[in-house]
C-alpha positions as CSV (number, residue, x, y, z in Angstrom):
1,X,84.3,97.1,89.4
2,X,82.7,93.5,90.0
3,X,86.5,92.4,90.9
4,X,88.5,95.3,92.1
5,X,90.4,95.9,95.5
6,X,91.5,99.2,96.9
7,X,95.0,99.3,98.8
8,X,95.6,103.0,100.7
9,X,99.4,102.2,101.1
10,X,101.1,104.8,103.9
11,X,104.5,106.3,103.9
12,X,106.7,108.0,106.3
13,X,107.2,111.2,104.1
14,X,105.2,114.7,104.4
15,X,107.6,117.2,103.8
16,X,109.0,116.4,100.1
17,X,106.6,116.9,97.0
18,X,109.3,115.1,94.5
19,X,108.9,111.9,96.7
20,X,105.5,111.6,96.8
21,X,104.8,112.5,93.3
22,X,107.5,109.4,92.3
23,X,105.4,107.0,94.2
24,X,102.5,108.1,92.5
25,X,104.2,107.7,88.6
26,X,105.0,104.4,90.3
27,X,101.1,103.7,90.6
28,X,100.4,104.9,87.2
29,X,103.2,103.0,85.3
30,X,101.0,99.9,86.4
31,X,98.4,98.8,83.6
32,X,95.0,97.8,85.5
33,X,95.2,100.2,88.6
34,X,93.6,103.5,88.9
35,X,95.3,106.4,91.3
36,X,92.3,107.7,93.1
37,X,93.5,110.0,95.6
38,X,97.1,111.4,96.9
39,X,97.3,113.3,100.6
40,X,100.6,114.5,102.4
41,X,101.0,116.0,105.6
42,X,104.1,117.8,106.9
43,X,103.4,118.1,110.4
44,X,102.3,113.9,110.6
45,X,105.2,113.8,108.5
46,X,102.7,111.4,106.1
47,X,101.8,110.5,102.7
48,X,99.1,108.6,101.5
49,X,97.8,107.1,98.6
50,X,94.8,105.2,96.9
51,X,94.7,103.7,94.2
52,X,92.3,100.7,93.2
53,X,91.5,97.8,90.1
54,X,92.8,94.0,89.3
55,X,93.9,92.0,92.5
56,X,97.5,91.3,90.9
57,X,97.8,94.7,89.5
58,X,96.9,96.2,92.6
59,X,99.6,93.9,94.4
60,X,102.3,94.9,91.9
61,X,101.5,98.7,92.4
62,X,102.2,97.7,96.2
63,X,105.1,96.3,95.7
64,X,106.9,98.7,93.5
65,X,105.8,101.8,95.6
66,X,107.5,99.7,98.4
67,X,110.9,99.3,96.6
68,X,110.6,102.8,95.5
69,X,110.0,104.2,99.1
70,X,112.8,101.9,100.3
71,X,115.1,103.6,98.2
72,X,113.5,107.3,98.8
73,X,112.9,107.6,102.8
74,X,115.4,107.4,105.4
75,X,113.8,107.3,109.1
76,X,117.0,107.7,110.7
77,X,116.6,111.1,112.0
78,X,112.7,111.1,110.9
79,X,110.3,113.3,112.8
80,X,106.5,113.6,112.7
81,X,103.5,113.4,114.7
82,X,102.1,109.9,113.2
83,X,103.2,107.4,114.9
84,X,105.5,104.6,112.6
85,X,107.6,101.9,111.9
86,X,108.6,101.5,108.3
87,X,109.1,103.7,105.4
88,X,106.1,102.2,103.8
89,X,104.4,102.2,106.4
90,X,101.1,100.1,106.2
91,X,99.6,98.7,103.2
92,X,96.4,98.0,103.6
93,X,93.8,95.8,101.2
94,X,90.1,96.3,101.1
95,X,88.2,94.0,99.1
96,X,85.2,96.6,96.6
97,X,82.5,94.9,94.6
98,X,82.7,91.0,94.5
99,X,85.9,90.5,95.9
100,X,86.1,88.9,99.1
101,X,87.8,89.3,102.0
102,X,90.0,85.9,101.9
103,X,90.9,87.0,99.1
104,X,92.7,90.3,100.1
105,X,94.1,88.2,103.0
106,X,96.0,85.6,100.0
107,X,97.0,89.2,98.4
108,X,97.9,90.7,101.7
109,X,100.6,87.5,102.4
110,X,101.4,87.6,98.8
111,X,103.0,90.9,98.8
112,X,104.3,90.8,102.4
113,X,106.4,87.8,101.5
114,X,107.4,89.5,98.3
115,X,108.8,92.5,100.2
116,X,110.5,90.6,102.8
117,X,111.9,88.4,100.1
118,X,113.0,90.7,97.6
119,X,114.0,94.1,99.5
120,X,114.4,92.5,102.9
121,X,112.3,94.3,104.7
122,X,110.5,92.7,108.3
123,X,106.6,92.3,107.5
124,X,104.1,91.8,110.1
125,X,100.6,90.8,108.9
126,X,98.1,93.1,110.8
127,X,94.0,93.2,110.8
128,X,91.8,90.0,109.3
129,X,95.1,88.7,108.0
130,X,97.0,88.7,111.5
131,X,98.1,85.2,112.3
132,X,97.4,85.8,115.7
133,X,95.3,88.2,118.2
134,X,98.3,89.8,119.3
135,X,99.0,91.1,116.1
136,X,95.5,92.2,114.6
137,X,95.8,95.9,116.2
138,X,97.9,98.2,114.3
139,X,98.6,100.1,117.1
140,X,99.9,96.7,119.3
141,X,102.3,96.4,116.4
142,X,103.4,100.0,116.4
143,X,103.4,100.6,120.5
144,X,107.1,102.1,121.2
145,X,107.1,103.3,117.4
146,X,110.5,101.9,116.1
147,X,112.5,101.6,118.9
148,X,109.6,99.4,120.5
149,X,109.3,97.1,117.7
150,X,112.7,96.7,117.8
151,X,113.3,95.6,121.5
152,X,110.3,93.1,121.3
153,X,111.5,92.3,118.0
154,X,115.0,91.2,119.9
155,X,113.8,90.2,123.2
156,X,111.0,88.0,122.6
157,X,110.2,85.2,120.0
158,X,106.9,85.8,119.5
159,X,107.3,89.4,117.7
160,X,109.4,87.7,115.0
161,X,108.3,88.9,111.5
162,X,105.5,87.0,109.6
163,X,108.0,87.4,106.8
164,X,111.6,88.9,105.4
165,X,114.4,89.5,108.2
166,X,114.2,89.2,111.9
167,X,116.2,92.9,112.0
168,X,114.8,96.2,111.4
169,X,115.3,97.6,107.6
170,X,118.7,100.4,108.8
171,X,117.0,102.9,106.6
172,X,113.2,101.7,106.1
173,X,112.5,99.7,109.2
174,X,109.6,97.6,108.9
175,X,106.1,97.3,107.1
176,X,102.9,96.1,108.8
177,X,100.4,94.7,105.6
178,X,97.3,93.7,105.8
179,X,93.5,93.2,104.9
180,X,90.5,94.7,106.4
181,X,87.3,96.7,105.6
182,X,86.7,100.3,104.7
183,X,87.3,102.5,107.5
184,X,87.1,106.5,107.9
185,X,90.0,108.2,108.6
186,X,88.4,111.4,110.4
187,X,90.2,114.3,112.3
188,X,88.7,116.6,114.1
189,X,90.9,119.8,114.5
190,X,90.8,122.2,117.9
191,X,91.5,125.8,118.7
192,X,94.1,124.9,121.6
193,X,97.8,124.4,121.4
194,X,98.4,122.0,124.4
195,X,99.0,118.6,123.2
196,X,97.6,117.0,126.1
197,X,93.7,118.1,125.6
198,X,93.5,116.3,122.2
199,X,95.3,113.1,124.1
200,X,92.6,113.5,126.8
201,X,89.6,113.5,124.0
202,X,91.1,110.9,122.3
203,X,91.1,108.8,125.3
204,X,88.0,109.9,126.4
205,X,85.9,108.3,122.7
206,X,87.8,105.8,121.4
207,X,86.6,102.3,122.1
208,X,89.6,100.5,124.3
209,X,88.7,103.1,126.8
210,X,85.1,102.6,127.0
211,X,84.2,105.6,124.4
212,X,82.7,105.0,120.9
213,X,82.2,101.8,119.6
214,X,84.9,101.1,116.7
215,X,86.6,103.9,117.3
216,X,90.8,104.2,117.3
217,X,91.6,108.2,118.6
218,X,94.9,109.6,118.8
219,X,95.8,113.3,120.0
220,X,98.4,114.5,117.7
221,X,100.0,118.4,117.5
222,X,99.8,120.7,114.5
223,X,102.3,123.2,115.2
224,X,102.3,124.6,111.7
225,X,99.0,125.5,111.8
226,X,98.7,126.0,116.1
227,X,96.1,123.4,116.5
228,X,96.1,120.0,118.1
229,X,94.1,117.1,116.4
230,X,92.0,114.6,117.6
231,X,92.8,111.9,114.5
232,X,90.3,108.9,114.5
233,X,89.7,105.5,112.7
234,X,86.4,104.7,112.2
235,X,86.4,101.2,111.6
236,X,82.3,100.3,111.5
237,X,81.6,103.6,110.4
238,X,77.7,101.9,110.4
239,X,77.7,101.2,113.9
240,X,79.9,104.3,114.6
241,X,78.7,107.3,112.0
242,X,81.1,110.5,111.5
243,X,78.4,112.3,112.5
244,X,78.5,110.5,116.1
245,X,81.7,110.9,116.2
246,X,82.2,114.5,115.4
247,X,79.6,114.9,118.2
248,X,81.1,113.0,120.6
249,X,84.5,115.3,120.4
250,X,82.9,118.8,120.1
251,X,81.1,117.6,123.7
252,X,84.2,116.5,125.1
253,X,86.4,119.8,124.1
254,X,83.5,122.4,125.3
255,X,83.6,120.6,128.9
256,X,87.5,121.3,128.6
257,X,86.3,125.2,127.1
258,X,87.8,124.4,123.7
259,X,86.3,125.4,120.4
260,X,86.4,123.4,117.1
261,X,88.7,124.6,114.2
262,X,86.9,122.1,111.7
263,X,87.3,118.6,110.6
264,X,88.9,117.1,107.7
265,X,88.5,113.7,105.8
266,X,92.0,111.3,105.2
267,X,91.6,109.6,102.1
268,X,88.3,108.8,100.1
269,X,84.9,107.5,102.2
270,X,82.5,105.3,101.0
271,X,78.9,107.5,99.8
272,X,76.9,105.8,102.2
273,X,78.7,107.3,105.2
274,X,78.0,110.9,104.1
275,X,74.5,109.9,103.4
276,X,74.3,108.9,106.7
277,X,75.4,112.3,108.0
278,X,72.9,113.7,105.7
279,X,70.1,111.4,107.2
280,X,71.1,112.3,111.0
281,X,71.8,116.2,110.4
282,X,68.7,116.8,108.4
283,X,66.3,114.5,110.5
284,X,65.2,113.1,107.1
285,X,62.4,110.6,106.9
286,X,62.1,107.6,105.2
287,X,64.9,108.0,103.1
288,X,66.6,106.3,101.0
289,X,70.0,106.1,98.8
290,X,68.4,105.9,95.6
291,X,66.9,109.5,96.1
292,X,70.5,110.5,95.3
293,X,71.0,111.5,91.7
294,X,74.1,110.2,91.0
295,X,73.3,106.5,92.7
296,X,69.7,106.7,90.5
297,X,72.4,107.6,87.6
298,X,74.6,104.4,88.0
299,X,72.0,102.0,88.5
300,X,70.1,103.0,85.3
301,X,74.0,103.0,83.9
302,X,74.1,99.3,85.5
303,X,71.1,97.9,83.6
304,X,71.7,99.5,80.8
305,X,75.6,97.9,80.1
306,X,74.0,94.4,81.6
307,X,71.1,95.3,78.3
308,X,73.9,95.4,76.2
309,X,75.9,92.4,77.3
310,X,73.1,90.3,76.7
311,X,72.1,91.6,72.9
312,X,75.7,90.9,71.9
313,X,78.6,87.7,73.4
314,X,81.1,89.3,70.8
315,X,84.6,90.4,72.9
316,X,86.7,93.2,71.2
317,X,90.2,93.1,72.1
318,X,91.3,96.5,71.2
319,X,89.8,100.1,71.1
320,X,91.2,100.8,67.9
321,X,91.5,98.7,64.8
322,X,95.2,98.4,64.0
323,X,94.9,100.6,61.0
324,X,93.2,103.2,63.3
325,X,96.0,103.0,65.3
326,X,98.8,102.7,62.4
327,X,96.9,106.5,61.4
328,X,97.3,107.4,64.9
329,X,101.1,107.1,64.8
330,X,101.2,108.2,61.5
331,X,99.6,111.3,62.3
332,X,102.8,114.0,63.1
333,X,101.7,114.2,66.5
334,X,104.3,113.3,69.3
335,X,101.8,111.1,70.8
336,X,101.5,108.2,70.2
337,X,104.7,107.6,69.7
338,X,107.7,105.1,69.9
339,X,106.6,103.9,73.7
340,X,103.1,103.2,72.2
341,X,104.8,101.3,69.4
342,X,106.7,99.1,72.3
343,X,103.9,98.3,74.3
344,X,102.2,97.4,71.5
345,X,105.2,95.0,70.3
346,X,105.4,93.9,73.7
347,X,101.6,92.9,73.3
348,X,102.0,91.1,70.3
349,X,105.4,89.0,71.3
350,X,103.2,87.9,74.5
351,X,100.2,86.8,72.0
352,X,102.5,84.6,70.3
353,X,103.1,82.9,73.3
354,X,100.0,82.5,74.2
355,X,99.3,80.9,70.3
356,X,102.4,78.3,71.4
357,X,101.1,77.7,74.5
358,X,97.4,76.7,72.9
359,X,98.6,74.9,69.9
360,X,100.6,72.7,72.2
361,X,97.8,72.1,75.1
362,X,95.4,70.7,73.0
363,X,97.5,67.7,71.5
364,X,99.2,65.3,73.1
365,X,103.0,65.7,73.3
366,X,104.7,63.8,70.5
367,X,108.6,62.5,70.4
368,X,110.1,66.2,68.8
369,X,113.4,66.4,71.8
370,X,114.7,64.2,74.8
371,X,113.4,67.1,76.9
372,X,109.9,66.7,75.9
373,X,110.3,62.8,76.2
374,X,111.0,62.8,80.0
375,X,108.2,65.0,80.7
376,X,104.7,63.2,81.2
377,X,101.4,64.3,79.0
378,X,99.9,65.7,82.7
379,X,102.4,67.8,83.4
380,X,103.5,69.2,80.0
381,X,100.1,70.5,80.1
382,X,100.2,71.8,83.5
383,X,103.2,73.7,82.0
384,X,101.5,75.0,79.2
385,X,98.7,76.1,81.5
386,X,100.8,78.4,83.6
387,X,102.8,79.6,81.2
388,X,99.6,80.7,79.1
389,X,97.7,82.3,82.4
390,X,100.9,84.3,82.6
391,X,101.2,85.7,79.1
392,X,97.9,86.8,78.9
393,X,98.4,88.7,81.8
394,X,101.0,90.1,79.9
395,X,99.4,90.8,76.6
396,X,96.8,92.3,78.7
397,X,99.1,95.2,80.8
398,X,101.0,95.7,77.3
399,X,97.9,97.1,75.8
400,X,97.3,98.9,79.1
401,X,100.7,100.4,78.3
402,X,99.9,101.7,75.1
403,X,97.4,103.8,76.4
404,X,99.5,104.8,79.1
405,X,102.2,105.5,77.5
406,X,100.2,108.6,75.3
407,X,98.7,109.8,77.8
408,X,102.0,110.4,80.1
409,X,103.8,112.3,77.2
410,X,100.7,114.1,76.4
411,X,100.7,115.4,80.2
412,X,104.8,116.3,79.3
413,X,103.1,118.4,76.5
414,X,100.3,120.4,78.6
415,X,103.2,120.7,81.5
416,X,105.3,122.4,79.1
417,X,102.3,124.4,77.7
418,X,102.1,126.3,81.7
419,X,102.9,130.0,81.4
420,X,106.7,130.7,81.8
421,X,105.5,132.9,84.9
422,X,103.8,130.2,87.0
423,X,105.9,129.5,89.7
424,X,104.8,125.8,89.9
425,X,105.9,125.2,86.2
426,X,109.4,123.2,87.0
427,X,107.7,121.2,89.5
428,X,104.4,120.3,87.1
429,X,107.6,119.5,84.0
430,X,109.5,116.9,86.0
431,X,106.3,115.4,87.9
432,X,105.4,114.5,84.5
433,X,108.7,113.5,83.5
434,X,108.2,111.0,85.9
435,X,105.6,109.5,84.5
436,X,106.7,109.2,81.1
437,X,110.0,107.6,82.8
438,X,108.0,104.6,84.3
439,X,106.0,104.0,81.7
440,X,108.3,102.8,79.7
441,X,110.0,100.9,82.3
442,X,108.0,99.2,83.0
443,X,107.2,98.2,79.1
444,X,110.9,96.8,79.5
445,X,110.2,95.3,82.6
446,X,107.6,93.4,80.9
447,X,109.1,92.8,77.9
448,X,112.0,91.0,79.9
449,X,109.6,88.7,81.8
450,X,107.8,87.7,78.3
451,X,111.2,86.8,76.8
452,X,112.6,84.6,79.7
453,X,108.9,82.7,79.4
454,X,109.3,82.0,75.6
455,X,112.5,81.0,76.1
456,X,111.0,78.6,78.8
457,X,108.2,77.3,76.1
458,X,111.4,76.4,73.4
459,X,111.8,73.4,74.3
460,X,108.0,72.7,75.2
461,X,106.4,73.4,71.8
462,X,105.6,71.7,68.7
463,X,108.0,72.1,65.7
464,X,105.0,73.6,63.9
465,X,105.2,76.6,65.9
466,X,108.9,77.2,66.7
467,X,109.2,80.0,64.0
468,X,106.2,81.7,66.0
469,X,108.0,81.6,68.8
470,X,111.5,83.1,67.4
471,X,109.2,85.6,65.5
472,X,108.2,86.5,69.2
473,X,112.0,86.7,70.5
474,X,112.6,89.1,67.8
475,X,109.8,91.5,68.7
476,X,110.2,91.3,72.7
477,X,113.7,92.6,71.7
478,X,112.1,95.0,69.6
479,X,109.9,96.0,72.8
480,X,113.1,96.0,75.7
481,X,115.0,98.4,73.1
482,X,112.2,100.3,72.8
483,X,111.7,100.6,76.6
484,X,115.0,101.1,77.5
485,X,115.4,104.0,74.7
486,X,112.9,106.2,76.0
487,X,113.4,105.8,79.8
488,X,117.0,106.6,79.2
489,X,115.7,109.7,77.1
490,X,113.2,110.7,79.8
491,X,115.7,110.3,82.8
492,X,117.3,112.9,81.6
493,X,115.0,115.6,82.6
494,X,114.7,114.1,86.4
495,X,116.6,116.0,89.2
496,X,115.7,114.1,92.0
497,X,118.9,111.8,92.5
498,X,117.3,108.7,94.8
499,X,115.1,108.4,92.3
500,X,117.5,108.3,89.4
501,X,119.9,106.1,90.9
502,X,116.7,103.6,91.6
503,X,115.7,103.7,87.8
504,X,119.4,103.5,86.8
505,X,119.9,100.7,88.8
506,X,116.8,98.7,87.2
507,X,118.0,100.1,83.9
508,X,121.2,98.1,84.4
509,X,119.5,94.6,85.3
510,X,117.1,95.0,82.0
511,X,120.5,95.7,79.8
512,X,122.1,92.6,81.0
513,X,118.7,90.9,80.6
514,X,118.6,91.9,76.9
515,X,121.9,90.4,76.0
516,X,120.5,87.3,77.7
517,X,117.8,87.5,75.0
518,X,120.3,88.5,71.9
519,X,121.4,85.3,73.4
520,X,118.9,83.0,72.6
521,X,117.9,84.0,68.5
């Protein structure tokens, strides 16, 4: 985890399962990122997911569950506790392990200009990558929910976007994006019904009224359940505990004569926030975090792999040999299968690439074509350097893929396995479904944006290598087919029709994107 950043992307849906379950295939169909938890609320009206690993993989998983919701959520009519302005809501970076905090910032910008570009969408940067004061607070940039942002947005120059359009999205209004550090999202639930006590709590702890130190409070109604909510933002959770907290709102509700219904925790928390409940509750003395089993557990784990690093500097590039995994396919098990076989084309076509790309950086460019001879040694190289950073990106999620793509038909297979009685058994069928859809997508997806960089590298290479290079035409054709094939077969079995008509749509741009490629061998 020495590079990883967490993103906890929000969406203005609570109330439909098939949604959020797309956006989270979404997350899965990218190689390198790890879902890690899923909440939905229906009387916020909210979804929320987090999902962590690689800084670009992490961005791309952003971006597509932006598209995706763009297509899926309409907040024209839209009604929910949680305040909003966008379909995707927030998307929010936090840097884990080595990463820093610039650098979710550059990732933060990244994306934002991506979504404004691409699905024209208004962005506003938000927390440590605000580019002004004004603009750090979510809450000053959601103030008025829509219709507010929208009059400021019209009104006054200084609330135009950081990025995209300077006009509200008609169906998914705006998205706020942004870096920061881990925060708590804590609610703290009451036995009352009136609105208006959890507003006064709310006002009465968080920290722009005088309250608790990094505290953000909100009173919100439940009427599902016949609560009312006090929902809070720890954003030091160090110099502000849950503990304190939770404290500071039971005191405030038995002055008003109101008992607690319990609490509940948004999201994942970091360890050393319960530990510090722990601590406070239990008066404990002189304790420490590595009393706890499972920390004692992962540092012995720790020293152990850096043991191992050390007795051996020999990478492995694959977890199976390629006759293993030849026997694997071989086996008359429907898994792996023909989307494994892809990715793994996919993988290979990239490597190639990379071979060109490597060959030809480490000579100096000789008189082959008139292109190469109006192109200086510098930047030939510079050339070959990008392009090469790129496809090993790409050989990299293609293996991903092949992993990815067993595992999601093997969760078809246990979904079909459900008893016939259990009433959830539809619902578990195409939630999989889903998954084995955008797995292969994306193995197309990728496939497409190998093909258009070899075709870049043609007329870059040496002579030596320019039956490499066809060889790896031929196979990221093999890998696009092979992509397409088993999305269109998966499709089949999905009912919900945003959804459909989003895949369909992409479907379309990777067909015309394969003749492109016929084009070229």
């Amino acid at each position: 985890m020495d590079g990883w950043v967490e993103c906890i992307p929000n969406f203005s849906e609570g109330r439909q399962p098939s949604t959020v379950r797309a956006l989270v295939a979404v997350v899965r169909a990218v190689p390198g990122v790890f879902l890690l938890g899923e909440e939905m609320d229906a009387d916020h009206h909210r979804a929320v997911l987090t999902f962590a690993g690689e800084p670009d993989a992490v961005a791309e998983a952003a971006f597509q569950c932006a598209r995706l919701a763009a297509d899926l959520i309409d907040l024209r009519g839209h009604e929910g506790a949680h305040p909003r302005v966008g379909a995707t809501d927030v998307i929010p970076f936090v840097p884990l392990g080595d990463v820093s905090m610039d650098s979710c910032v550059d990732l933060a910008r990244e994306v934002g200009e991506r979504i404004g570009r691409e699905l024209h969408i208004p962005i506003f940067l938000y927390e440590r990558a605000a580019p002004t004061p004004e603009r750090i607070n979510l809450e000053a940039i959601r103030r008025g929910g829509l219709d507010g942002l929208r009059s400021r947005m019209d009104t006054d120059a200084t609330w135009a976007p950081d990025y995209g359009p300077a006009c509200l999205h008609p169906t998914a209004g705006a998205t706020v994006v942004g870096a920061r550090p881990p925060l708590i999202a804590f609610n703290v639930n009451l036995q009352a019904e009136d609105v208006g006590i959890a507003k006064s709590i709310a006002q009465a702890v968080r920290s722009s009224n005088g309250g608790l130190p990094y505290v953000k409070a909100l009173g919100l109604a439940l009427p599902s359940r016949r609560l009312v909510q006090v929902s809070m933002n720890l954003t030091h959770y160090q110099q502000t505990p849950m503990y304190a907290a939770f404290e500071a709102v039971r005191r405030e509700a038995a002055q008003r004569g109101v008992t607690l219904a319990g609490s509940e925790i948004i999201g994942l928390i970091p360890q050393q926030a319960l530990l510090h409940v722990a601590a406070s509750s239990l008066m404990l003395e002189c304790f420490d975090q590595s009393q706890v089993l499972e920390s004692r557990i992962e540092m012995v784990r720790a020293e152990h792999v850096d043991t191992l690093h050390e007795r051996s500097s020999v990478p492995y590039l694959f977890n199976e040999s390629v006759p293993s995994f030849v026997d694997a396919v071989s086996a008359g098990t429907p898994s792996p299968g023909g989307g494994s076989v892809a990715a793994l084309v996919g993988a290979l076509a990239a490597a190639l690439g990379v071979m060109a790309c490597r060959i030809g950086a480490g000579t100096p460019y000789e008189k082959h074509s008139p292109a190469r001879e109006q192109v200086a040694v510098d930047e030939l190289r510079q050339q070959w350097k990008s392009l090469e950073h790129r496809l090993v990106e790409l050989a990299s999620a293609f293996t991903s893929l092949i992993q990815q793509d067993a595992d999601a038909y093997s969760g078809v297979l246990q979904a079909y396995r459900l008893p016939k009685a259990y009433v959830g058994r539809s619902l578990a069928i195409e939630e999989k479904f889903v998954a084995a859809t955008m797995v292969p997508l994306r193995t197309a997806e990728l496939a497409r944006e190998v093909g258009s960089l070899l075709a870049a590298l043609q007329p870059l290479i040496k002579p030596s290598v320019g039956s490499d290079l066809r060889v790896g035409l031929f196979m990221v054709i093999a890998a696009l087919e092979g992509g397409l094939e088993n999305t269109r077969t998966n499709l089949k079995q999905i009912t919900n029709q945003l959804l459909e008509k989003e895949i369909t749509d992409r479907l379309t741009v990777l067909e015309q994107g394969l003749v492109d490629l016929k084009g070229l061998c």
